[in-house]
N, C-alpha and C positions, 0 to 999 in steps of 0.2 A: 234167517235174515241175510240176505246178499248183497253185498259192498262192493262196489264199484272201485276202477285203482282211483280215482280222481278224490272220491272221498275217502279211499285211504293217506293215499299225498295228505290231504287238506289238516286231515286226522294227525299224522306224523310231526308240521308244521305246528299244531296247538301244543303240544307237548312239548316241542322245542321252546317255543315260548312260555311255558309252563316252569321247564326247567330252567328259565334265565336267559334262552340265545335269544338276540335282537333280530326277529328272523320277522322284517318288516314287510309288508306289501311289493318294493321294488324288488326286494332279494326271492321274495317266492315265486314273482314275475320271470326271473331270470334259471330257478329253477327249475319251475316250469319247461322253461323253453330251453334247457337245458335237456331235458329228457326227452321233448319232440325230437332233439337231435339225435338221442343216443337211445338206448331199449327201455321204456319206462316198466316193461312188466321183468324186469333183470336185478336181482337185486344187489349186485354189486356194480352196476351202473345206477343207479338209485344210492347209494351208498357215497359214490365219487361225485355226483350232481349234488347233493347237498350237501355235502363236508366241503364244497368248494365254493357254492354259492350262499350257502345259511350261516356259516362262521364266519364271524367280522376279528377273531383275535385269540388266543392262542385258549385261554380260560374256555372261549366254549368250542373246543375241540374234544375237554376231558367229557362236558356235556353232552356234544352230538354224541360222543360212542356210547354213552350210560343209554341214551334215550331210543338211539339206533338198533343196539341189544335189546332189549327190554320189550320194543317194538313190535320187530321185527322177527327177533328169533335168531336163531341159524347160531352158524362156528362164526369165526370171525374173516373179514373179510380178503380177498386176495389181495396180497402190494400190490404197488402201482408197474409191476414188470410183466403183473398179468392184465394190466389194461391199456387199452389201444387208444394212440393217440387223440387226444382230445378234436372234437371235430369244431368247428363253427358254426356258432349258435345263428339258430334263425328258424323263422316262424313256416313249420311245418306240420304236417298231418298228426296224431302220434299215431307210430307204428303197433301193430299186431305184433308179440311174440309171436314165433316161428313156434311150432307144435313139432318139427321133425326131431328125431332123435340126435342127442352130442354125444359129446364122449365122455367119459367117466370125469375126465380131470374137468372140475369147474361143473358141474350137472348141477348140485346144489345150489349155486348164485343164480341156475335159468330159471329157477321156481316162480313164476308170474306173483308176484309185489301182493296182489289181492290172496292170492292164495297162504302167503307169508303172513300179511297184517288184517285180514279182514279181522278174525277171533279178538283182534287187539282195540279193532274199532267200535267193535259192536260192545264188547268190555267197558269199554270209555262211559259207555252210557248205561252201564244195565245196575240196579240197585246196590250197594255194600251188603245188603241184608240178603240178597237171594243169592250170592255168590258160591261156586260152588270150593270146594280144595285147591283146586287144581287154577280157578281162577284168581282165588285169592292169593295165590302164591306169584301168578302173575302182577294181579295189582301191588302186590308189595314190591317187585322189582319197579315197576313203575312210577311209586309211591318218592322211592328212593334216588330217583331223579328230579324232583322235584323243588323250586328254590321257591321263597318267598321277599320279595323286596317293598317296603312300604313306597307309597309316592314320594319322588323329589321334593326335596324343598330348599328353598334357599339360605347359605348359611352365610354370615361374617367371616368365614373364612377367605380368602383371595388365592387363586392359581394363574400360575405364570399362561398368559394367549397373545395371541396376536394383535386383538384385536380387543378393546376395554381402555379403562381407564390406563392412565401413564404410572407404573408403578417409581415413586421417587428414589427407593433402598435401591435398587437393583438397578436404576438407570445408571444412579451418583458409582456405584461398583464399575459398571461396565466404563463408567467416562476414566474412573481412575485405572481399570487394567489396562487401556489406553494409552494413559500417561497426558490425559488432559483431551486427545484428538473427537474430533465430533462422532458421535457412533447414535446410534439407531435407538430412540426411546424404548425401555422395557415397557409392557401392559400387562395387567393383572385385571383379572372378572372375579364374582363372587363363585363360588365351588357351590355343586348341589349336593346334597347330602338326604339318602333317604331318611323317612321317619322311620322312628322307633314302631313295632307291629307288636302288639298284646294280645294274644290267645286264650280266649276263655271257654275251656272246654267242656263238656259235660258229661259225666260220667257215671250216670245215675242210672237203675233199671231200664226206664225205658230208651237208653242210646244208647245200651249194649249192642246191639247187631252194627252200632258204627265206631263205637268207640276205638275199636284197633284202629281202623282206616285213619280217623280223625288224628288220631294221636302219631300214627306215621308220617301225616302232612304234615306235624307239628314237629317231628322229629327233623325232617327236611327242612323246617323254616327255621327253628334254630341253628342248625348249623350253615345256614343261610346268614346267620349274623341280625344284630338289631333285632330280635325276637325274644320275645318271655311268654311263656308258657304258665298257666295256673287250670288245676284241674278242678270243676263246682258239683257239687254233689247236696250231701248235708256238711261237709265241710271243704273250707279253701286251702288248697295245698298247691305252694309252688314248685314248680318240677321242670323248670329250665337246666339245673345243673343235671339232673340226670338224662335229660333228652339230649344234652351236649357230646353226649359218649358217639363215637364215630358209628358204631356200629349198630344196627334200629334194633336186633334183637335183643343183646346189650343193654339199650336205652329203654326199650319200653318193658325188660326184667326189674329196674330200677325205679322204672314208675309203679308200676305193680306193689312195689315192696312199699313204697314211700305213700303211697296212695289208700290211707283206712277207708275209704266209705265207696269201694265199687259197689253198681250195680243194688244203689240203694236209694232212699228217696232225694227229691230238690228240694231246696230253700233259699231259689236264687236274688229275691230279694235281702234277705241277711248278706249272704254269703257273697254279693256284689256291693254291700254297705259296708262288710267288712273289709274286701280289697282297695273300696275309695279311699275307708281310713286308715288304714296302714299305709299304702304303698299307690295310691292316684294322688291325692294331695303333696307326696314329697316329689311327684313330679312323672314316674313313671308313665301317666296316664294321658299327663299333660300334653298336648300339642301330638299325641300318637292315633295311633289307628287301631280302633279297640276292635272286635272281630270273635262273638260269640256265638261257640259253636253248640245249639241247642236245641230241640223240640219244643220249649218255654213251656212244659210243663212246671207248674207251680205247686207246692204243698202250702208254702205259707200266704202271706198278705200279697195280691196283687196289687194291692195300692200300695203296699212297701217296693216293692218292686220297681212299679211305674215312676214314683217320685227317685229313685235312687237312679232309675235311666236317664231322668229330664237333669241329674248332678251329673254323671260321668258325658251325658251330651256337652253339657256347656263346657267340660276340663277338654275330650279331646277332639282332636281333628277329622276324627270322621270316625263312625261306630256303624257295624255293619252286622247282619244278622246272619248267620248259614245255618237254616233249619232244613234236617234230612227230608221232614213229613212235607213239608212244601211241594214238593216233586207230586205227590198223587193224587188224581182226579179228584174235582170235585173241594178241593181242600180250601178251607178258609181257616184264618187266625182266629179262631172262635172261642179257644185256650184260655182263661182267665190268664196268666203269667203272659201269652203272648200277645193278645188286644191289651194289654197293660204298658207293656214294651216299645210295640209297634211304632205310637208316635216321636216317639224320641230314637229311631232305629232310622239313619241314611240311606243305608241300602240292606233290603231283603233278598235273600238269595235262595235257591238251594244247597243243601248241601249233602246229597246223595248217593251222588257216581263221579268218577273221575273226570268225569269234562264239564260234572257242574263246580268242582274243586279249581278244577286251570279256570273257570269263569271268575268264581270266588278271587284266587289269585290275581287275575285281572283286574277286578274292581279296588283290591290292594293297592295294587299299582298307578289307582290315578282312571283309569279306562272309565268311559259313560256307564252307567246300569244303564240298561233293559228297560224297554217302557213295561209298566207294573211290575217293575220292582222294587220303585221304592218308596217310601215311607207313605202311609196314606191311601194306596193304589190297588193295594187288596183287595179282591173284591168278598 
């Protein structure tokens, strides 16, 4: 399969956004044309055009390198003493790398961009299940770049702006460090604040060939913050404190141990009545973004099942499905556990390959679903 650099760019950008940078349409714009100017098939011109137009703030600088490495490959990149004056941007042809031979210092940064990330792009898309060693060791550094944010919302908290309501504490302060003289009304807005994100993973026979993957995004989304992790099988085990360990391999040695029923049968109607009752109704569930990662294979009652979706719809704010089997031809929810599920499920996703994970992620986040994805649209 041959990748063009433009859909390695495009590729490079999803993962940024994947990983947390605000890396919006104007910023890619300027990227872009960032590399008309300078060698887009160079990859420490590629390197310097996005760490200066995709980073809005200091947090995603540790991000762009995680994602950049990971990517891309290589040592790490030249200082800024080995690159030449930044030129001015403007909308030009993009250049051909030069095929003549350089010199030794610096050869490795001339390796054309595609040659570097195509294997990274084509990766993004190719199953968890067919993967090979060598790729899967890949996808784990990539994995590990990875954040998860529920959608904003709005809270009763207030933060000091410009522009909002006239905050009265803070005005009455300023008139008194004054000493009485007229000074400039304080304002205060409401603060947004993401939801809480609940991961229901499944870890049963048949979502063995995803289970590692799945559980490493879950590893990333914990340490992401506002995440709780629960693994369903034939039984419910919470495993947020052990996914909280900094280190995945670490973290998912701890799940492992903590985890009695890999790799054995479902009972996700139970086993999602049981998380309502303990721990949805005291509120965890409440007003969050539930996010079950499944096949909806069922062993027990599909009607338990379906009646226990249409409870945890109404507690949270949006309930979202990532099944692996979605992705191959031909497929329909025909599954008793998941025609059961379905109509009380927001958004259907896949949940397969790494770009249908950054999709997944996205819709997290607040982003539109995809016409037939969601709920209903099956065919």
């Amino acid at each position: 399969m041959d990748v063009d650099a433009p859909t390695v760019l495009v590729g490079f950008v999803r993962a940024l956004r994947a990983a947390g940078v605000d890396a919006g349409p104007d910023r890619v714009q300027v990227f872009l044309r960032a590399l008309d100017a300078l060698r887009p098939g160079v990859r420490s011109d590629v390197y310097w055009a996005g760490r200066l137009t995709l980073c809005a703030g200091r947090d995603d600088l540790a991000r762009y390198e995680r994602v950049f490495g990971a990517y891309f490959g290589g040592g790490p990149v030249p200082g800024r003493t080995r690159v030449a004056p930044p030129p001015r941007l403007r909308a030009t042809a993009v250049r051909v790398p030069s095929t003549a031979p350089r010199t030794a210092i610096g050869a490795e940064e001339d390796i054309a961009t595609p040659a570097l990330a195509s294997r990274t792009e084509v990766l993004r898309h190719r199953d968890f299940a067919g993967l090979t060693a060598a790729e899967r060791e890949q996808l784990r550094r990539l994995l590990a770049a990875f954040t998860l944010r529920g959608e904003a919302r709005r809270t009763a908290r207030r933060r000091p702006a410009r522009r909002g309501d006239i905050d009265p504490r803070r005005s009455v302060r300023e008139l008194l460090r004054r000493g009485g003289e007229p000074a400039r009304p304080r304002r205060h807005t409401r603060a947004d604040r993401p939801r809480r994100v609940v991961l229901l993973v499944d870890v049963s026979g048949s979502m063995s060939p995803y289970a590692d993957a799945l559980l490493r995004f879950a590893h990333a989304a914990v340490r992401g913050g506002r995440t709780e992790v629960f693994s369903i099988g034939t039984r419910l085990t919470r495993v947020t404190r052990e996914l909280a360990h900094r280190d995945p391999e670490a973290a998912l040695a701890q799940v492992a141990a903590a985890v009695p029923d890999w790799r054995g049968g479902t009972r996700l109607g139970e086993l999602l009545r049981a998380f309502l009752d303990r721990w949805g109704q005291r509120g965890m569930a409440r007003g969050a973004i539930v996010v079950v990662l499944s096949d909806g294979w069922e062993r027990g009652d599909p009607a338990l099942l379906g009646a226990q979706m249409r409870r945890l719809h109404r507690l949270a704010h949006r309930v979202v499905w990532a099944n692996p089997r979605k992705a191959r031809p031909g497929y329909a929810p025909l599954a008793a556990g998941m025609a059961a599920a379905l109509p009380s499920v927001d958004a259907f996703v896949e949940g397969h390959s790494l770009a249908a994970l950054e999709r997944l992620a996205a819709v997290v986040r607040g982003a539109a679903v995809e016409q037939g994805a969601t709920r209903g649209t099956e065919p």
